[in-house]
C-alpha positions in Angstrom: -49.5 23.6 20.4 -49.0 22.2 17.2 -47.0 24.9 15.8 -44.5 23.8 18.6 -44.8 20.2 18.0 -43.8 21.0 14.5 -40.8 23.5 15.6 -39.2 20.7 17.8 -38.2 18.3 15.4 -37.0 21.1 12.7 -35.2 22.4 15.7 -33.6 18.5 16.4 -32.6 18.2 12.3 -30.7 21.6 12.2 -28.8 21.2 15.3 -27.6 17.9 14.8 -27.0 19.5 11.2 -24.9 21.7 13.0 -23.2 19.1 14.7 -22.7 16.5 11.8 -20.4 19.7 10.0 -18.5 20.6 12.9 -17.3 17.4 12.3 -15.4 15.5 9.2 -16.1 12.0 9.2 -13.5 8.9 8.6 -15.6 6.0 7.5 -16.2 7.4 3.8 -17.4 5.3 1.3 -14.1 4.1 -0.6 -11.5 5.9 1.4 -8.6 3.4 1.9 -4.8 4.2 3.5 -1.5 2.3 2.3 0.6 1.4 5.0 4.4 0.7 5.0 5.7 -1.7 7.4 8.8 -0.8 8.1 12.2 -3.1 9.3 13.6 -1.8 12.0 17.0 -4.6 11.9 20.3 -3.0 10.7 21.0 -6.4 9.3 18.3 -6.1 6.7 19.2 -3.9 4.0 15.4 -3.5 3.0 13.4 -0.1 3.8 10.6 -2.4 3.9 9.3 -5.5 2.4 5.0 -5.1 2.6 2.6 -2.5 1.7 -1.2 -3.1 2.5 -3.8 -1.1 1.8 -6.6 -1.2 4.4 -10.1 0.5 2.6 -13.9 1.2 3.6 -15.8 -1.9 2.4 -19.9 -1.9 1.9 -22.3 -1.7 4.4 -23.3 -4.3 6.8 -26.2 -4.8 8.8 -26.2 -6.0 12.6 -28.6 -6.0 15.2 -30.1 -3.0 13.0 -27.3 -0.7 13.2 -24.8 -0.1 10.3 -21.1 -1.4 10.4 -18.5 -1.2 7.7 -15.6 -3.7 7.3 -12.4 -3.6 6.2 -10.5 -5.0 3.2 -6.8 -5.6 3.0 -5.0 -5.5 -0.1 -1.5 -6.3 -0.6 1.1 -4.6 -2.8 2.8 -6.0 -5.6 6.2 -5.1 -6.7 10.1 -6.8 -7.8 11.1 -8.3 -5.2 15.0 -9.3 -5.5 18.4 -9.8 -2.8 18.3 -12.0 0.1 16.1 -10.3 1.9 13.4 -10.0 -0.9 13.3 -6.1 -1.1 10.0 -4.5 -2.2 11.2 -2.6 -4.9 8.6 0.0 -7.3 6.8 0.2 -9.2 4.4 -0.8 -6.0 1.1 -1.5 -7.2 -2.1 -2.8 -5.2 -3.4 -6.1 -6.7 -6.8 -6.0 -6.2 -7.8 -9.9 -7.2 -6.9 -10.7 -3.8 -7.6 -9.6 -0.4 -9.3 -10.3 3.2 -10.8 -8.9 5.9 -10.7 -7.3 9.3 -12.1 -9.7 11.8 -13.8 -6.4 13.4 -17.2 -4.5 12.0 -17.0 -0.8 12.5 -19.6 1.9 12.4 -19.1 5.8 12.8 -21.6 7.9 15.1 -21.3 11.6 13.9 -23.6 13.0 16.8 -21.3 11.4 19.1 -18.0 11.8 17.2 -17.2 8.5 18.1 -16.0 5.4 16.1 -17.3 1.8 17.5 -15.5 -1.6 16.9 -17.8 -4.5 17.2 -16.0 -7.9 17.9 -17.8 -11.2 17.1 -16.8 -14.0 19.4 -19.1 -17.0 18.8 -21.9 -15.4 20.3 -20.6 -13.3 22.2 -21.0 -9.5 20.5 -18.2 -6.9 21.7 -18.3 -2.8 21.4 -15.9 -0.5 22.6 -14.7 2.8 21.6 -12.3 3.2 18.5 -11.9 6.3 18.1 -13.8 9.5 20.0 -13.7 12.6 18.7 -15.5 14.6 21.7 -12.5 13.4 24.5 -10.7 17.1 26.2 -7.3 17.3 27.7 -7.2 15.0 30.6 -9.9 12.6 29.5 -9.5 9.0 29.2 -9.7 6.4 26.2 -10.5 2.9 27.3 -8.4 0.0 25.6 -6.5 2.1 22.8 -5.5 0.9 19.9 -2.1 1.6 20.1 -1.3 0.3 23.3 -1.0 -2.7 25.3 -2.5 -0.5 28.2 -6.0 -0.4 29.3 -6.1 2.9 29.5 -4.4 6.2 27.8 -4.7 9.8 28.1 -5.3 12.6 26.2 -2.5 14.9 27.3 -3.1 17.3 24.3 -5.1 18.4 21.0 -4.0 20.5 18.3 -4.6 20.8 14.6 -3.0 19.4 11.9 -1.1 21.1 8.7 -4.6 20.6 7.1 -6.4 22.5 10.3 -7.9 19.0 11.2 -8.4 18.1 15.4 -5.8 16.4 16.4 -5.7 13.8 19.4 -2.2 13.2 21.3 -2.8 10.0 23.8 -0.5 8.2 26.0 0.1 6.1 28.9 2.8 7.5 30.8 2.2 11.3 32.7 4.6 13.5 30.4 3.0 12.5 27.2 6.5 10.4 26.5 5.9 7.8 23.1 2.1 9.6 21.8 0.2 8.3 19.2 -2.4 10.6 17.8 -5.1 10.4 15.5 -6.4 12.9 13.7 -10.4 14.0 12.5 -11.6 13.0 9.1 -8.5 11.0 8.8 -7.6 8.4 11.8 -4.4 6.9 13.3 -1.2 7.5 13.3 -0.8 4.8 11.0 -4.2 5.1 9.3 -7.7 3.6 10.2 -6.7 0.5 10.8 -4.3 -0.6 13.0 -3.7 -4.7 12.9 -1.8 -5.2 15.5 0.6 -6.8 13.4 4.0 -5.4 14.6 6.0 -5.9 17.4 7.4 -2.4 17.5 11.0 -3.7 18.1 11.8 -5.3 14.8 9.0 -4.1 12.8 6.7 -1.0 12.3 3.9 0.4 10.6 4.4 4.1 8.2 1.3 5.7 6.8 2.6 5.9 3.2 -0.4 7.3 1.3 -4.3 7.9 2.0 -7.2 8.7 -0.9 -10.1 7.2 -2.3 -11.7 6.1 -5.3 -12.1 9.1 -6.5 -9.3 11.3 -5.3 -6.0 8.9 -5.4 -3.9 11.4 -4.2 -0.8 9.9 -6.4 -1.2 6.5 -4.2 -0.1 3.2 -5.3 -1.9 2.3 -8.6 -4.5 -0.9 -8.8 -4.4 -3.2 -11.4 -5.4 -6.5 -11.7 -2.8 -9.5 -11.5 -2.3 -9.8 -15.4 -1.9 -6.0 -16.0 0.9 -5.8 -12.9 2.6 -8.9 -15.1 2.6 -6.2 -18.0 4.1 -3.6 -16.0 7.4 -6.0 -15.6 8.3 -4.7 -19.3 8.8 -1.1 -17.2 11.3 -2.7 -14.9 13.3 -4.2 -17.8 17.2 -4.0 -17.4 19.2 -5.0 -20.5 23.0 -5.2 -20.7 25.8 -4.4 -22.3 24.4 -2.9 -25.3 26.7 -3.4 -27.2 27.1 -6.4 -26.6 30.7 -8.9 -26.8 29.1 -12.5 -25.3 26.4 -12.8 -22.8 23.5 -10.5 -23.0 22.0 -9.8 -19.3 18.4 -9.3 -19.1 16.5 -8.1 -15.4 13.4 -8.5 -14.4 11.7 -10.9 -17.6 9.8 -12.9 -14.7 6.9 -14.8 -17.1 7.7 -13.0 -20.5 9.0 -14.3 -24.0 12.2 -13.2 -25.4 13.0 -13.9 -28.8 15.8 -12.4 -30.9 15.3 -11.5 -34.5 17.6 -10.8 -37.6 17.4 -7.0 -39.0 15.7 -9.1 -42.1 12.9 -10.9 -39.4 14.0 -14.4 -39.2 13.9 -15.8 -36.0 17.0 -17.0 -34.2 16.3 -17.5 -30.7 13.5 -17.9 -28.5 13.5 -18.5 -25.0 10.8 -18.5 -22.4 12.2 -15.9 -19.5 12.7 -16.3 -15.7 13.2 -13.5 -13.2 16.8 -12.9 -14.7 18.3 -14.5 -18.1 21.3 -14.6 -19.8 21.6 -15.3 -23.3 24.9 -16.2 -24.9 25.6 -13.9 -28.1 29.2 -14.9 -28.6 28.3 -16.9 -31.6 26.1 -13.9 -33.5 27.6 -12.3 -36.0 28.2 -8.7 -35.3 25.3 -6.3 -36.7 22.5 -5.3 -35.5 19.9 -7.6 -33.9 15.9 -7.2 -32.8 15.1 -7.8 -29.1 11.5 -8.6 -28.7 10.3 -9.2 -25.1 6.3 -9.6 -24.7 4.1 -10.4 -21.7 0.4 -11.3 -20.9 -1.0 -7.8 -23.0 2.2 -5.7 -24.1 5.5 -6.1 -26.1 8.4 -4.4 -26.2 11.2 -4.4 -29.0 15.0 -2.9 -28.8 18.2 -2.8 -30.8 21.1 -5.0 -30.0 24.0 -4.6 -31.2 26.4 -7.3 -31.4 30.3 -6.3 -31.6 33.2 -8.6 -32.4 35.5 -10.0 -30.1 39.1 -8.4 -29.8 41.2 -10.6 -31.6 43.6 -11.9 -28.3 47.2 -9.9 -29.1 48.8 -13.2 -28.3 47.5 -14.3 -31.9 49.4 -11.6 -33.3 53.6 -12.0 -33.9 56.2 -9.5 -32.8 58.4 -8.3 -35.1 
């Protein structure tokens, strides 16, 4: 008798062993997806104009079972034209961000992903994601849809040999979203509901984790991405006749130097700045541009005006 009492439970941990690697779980610790969101409008010239990464955050508690919520971080980049294109370098400022009004926990047994919604005091669970659906099956209130319903209509594996979930609400499988094992949506984990789908819509752009980036955005802290402006720089003509154009300076210092160090000009930059060289001498000039933690220096030179051919007689 006791030898079977003590066979049961060894029996219990090595099946759901069993079960727990036939299937990869999404809610890793640090895992995080950037997503594009993309303008459909002809009129705007933009590819798109936000990135937010969306990434696992701690553990949380609740009525003793284990929920994870979601941070949102928002990318940082030049922004520039009338319709204030995103430009790169895109980097993920990581001094500020929010959170997902939802909790979420993962059930590996069940190959299922809950949502918990807290109303007041009102607590609401429904299926994310689940894993264990077949061909035919239901999903109650997708994510993807305005539906109640959707229906798996078919499942197939990824380029990475991952289980694949195709879901719709029409008959023929017409406009699917899938989501994928190990990995989520269509458009990531987290889908916000923030689109309308006929002027705007989301792109999964990159997914990784702390430890394996995967060539993502980078994340740097507000002051470093001010640094990073001195990559953008755009300075023109070199040589230079009059008015020297400098691009993307936004809170830097620009001072111009002699070959022999004296100082000559200093000015404290906005986004673009022109400074007026037409009263230089021609030479050779130092171009010193620093921001919060880095400087930069170049060469100018400065050429002489063409002396007008009016100034000069016929003979």
């Amino acid at each position: 008798m006791f030898k079977k009492l003590l066979f049961a439970p060894l029996f219990i941990f090595f099946t759901l062993n069993l079960i727990s690697q036939d299937y990869e779980p999404i809610l890793k610790k640090d895992a995080f997806w950037d997503v594009i969101k993309v303008n459909r409008s002809s009129r705007n010239p933009c590819h798109y104009n936000q990135i937010n990464r969306y990434k696992i955050d701690k553990d949380t508690i609740i009525d003793d079972k284990t929920y994870k919520k979601i941070k949102h971080y928002a990318a940082i980049g030049t922004r520039s034209g009338l319709y204030e294109c995103l430009h790169s370098p895109y980097i993920i400022d990581t001094t500020k961000f929010s959170f997902s009004n939802h909790y979420y926990r993962e059930d590996i047994a069940e190959k299922k992903i809950y949502r918990l919604e807290i109303e007041e005091n009102d607590k609401i669970e429904n299926i994310y994601y689940d894993f264990s659906l077949k061909v035919g099956d239901t999903l109650k209130y997708p994510i993807f849809a305005f539906s109640k319903f959707a229906t798996v209509w078919k499942i197939d594996r990824d380029d990475e040999n991952r289980n694949r979930f195709w879901l719709t609400t029409k008959n023929d499988g017409a406009t699917p979203y899938f989501y994928t094992e190990g990995l989520g949506g269509k458009y990531g984990f987290y889908h916000d509901q923030d689109y309308d789908f006929r002027s705007t819509y989301p792109r999964l752009a990159c997914r990784g984790n702390d430890m394996v980036n995967n060539n993502c955005n980078l994340t740097l802290n507000s002051a470093e991405f001010l640094d990073t402006r001195l990559l953008q720089l755009k300075i023109f003509p070199n040589p230079v006749k009059d008015i020297l154009t400098i691009q993307n300076t936004e809170n830097s210092t620009v001072k111009i130097y002699s070959v022999k160090g004296s100082l000559l000009k200093k000015v404290t930059a906005k986004t673009n700045l022109e400074i007026d060289m037409s009263s230089f001498n021609t030479g050779v000039y130092i171009l010193e541009i620093s921001s919060v933690n880095n400087q930069k220096k170049y060469k100018i030179l400065k050429q002489l005006k063409p002396i007008p051919t009016f100034l000069f007689k016929q003979k």
